[in-house]
C-alpha atoms as one frame of an Amber mdcrd trajectory, in Angstrom:
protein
   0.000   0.000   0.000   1.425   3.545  -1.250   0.285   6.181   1.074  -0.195
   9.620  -0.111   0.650  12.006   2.719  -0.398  14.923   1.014  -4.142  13.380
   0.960  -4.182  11.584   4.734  -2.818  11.911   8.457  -4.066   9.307   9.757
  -4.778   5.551   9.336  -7.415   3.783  11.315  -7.735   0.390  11.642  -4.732
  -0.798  10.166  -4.674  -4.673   9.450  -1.705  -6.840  11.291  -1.335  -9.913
  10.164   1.030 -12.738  11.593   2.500 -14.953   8.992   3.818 -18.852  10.158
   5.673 -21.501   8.184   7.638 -21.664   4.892  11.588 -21.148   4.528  13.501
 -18.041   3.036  14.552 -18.994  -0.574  12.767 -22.183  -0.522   9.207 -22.315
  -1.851   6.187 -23.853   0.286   2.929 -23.517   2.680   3.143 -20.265   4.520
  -0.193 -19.571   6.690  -0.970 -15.857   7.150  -3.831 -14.557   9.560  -5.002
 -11.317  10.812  -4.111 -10.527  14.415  -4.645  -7.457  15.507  -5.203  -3.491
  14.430  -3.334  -0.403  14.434  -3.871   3.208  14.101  -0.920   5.340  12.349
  -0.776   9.302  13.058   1.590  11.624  11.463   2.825  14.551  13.287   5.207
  15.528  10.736   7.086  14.932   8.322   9.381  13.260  10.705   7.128  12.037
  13.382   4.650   9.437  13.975   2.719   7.654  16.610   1.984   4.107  15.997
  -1.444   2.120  18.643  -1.641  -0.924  18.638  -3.366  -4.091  19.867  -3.454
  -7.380  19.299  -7.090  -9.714  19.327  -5.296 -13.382  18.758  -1.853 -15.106
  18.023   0.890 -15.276  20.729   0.670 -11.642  21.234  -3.015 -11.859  22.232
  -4.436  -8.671  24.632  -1.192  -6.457  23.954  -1.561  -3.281  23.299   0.812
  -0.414  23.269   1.659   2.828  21.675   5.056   3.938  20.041   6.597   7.430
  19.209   8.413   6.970  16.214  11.051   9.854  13.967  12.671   9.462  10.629
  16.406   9.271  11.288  17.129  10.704   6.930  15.910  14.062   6.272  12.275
  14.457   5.163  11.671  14.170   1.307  11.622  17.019  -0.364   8.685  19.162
  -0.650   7.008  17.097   2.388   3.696  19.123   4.031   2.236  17.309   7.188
């Protein structure tokens, strides 16, 4: 997914999905299932928050929030 953060701030409900089985560089069976949720906020155009909590899967019931910044310089012409 390309987001465009000239159109959008926020994200709600952000699918996270846990994926089990197969081998890098080898081809088989990989089982992927949905989680949890997030939401995604930009601050800036070096900032973000990141919620999120998990419904199943060995994380089950966690929930947290992180601060996150851009360690590069912002791209060029960026207006959060």
């Amino acid at each position: 997914m390309l987001l465009d953060l000239y159109a959008s701030t926020m994200l709600d409900d952000v699918a996270i999905f846990q994926s089990t089985g197969g081998l890098f560089d080898v081809a088989g069976a990989v089982d992927t299932v949905p989680v949890g949720s997030a939401n995604v906020s930009f601050q800036s155009c070096t900032a973000m928050t990141v919620s999120y909590a998990f419904t199943s899967g060995e994380n089950a019931g966690r929930t947290g929030t992180m601060q996150l910044i851009r360690l590069s310089p912002a791209p060029t012409g960026c207006r959060i």
